[in-house]
C-alpha positions as CSV (number, residue, x, y, z in Angstrom):
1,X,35.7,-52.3,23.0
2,X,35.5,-51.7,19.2
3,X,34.8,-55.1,17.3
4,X,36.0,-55.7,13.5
5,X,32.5,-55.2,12.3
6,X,31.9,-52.0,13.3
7,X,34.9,-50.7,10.9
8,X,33.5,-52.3,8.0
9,X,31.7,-50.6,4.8
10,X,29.8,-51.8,2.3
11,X,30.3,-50.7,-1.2
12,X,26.3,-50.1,-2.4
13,X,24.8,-49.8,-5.5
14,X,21.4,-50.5,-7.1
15,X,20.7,-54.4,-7.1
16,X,21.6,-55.4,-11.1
17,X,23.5,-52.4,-11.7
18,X,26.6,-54.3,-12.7
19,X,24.5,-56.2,-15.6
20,X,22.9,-53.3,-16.5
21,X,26.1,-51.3,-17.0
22,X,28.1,-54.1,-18.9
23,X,25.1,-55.3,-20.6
24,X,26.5,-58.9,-19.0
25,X,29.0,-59.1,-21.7
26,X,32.0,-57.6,-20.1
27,X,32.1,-59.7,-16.9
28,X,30.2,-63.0,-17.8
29,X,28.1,-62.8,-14.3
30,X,25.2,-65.2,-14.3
31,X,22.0,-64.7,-13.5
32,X,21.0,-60.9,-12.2
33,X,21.7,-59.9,-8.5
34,X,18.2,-58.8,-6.7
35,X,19.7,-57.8,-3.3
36,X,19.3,-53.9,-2.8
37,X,22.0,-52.2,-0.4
38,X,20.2,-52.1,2.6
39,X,18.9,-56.1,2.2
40,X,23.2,-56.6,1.8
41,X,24.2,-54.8,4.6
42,X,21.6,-56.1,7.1
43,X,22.3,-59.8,5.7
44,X,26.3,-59.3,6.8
45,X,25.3,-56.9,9.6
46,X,27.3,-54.5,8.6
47,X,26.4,-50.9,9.6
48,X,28.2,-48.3,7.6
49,X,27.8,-48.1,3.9
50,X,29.3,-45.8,0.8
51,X,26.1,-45.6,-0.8
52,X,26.9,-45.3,-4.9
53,X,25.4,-44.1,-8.1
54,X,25.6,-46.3,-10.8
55,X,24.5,-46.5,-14.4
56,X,22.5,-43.1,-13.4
57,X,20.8,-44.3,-10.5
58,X,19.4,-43.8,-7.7
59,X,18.6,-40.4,-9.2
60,X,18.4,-37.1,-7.0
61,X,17.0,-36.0,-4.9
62,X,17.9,-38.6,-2.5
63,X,14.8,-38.8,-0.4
64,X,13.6,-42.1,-0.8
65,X,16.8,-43.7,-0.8
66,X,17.8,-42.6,2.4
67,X,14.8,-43.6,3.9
68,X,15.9,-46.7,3.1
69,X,18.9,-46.6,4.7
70,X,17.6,-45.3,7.8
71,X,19.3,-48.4,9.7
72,X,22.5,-47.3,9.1
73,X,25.5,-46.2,11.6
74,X,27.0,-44.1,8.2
75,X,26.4,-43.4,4.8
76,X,29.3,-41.5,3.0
């Protein structure tokens, strides 16, 4: 049987990347996020991610990145 958590994504980008693009002006957020995408989805146990470039990175080739991601189910 299929449970909820399995059909869940997470949306991943770099840890910071929404400061770095609004330079923290445009949305107000406090402090600066640390948690990389693979810290995030293990956290929630989530298993699939749509891994995303942001503000330039990560920046091909993809090697290291996906090592990171290793853990995952699927990365779209």
């Amino acid at each position: 049987m299929t449970i909820l958590k399995e059909k869940l994504w997470l949306w991943g980008q770099d840890a910071g990347s929404h400061h770095a693009a609004a330079g923290n002006q445009l949305w107000k957020l406090p402090g600066i996020n640390k948690m990389e995408p693979a810290a995030g989805a293990a956290y929630l146990g989530i298993k699939n991610m749509c891994r995303v470039v942001m503000c330039g990175t990560p920046a091909p080739p993809f090697d290291s990145e996906s090592e990171k991601l290793r853990a995952m189910h699927q990365v779209v």
